[in-house]
C-alpha positions in Angstrom: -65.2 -30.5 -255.0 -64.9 -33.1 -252.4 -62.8 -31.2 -250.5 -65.0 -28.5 -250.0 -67.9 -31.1 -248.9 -65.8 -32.1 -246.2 -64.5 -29.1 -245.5 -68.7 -27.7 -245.0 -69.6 -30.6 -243.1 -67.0 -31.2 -240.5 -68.2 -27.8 -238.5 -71.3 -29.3 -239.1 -71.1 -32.6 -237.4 -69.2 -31.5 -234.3 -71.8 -29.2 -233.6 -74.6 -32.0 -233.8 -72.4 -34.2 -231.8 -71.9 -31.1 -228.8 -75.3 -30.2 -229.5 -76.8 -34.0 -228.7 -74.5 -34.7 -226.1 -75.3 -31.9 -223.6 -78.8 -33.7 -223.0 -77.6 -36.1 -221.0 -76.1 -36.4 -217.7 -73.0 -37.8 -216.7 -73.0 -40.6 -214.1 -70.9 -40.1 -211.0 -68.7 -42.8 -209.3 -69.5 -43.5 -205.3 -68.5 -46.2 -203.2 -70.5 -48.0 -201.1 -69.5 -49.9 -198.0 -71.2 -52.7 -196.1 -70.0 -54.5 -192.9 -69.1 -58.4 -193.7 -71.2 -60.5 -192.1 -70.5 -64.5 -191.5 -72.6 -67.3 -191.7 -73.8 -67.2 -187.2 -74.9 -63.7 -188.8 -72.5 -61.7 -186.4 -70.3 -59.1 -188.0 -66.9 -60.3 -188.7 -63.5 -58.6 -187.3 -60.0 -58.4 -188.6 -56.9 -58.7 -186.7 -57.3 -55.0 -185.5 -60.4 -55.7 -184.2 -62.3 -53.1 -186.3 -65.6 -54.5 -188.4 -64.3 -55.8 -192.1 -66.4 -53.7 -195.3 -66.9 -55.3 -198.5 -66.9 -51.6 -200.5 -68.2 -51.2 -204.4 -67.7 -48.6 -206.8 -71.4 -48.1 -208.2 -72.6 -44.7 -210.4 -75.2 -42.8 -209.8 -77.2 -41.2 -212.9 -78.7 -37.8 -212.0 -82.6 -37.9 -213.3 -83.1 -35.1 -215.9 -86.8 -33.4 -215.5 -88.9 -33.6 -218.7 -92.8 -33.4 -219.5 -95.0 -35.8 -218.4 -96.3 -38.1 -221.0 -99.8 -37.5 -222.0 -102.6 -40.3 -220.9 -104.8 -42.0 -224.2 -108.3 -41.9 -223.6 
């Protein structure tokens, strides 16, 4: 008998859990860059001569569109 509970509510659950996970978005990786600056507040260079970046991985979250919620009186 337990067998057949399991074997009912396993489709079950991985529908829920592909049903509740498609509401959300995923988050996507960019980098951002911005030019080092030192303490005189000039931008510093390398060896090369080109400007040094400090660069960060950050996500973005797409906004999902839903209703607006209703004022109380």
């Amino acid at each position: 008998m337990k067998k057949l509970a399991w074997i009912l509510l396993l489709p079950l659950m991985v529908c829920l859990n592909v049903v509740t996970t498609t509401a959300y978005a995923e988050a996507q990786v960019k980098e951002v860059c911005h030019d080092r600056v030192g303490k005189d507040g000039k931008p510093v260079t390398g060896k090369d001569g080109k400007v040094v970046q400090d660069c960060k991985k950050i996500k973005v979250h797409k906004k999902l569109e839903g209703t607006e919620v209703p004022v109380k009186k």
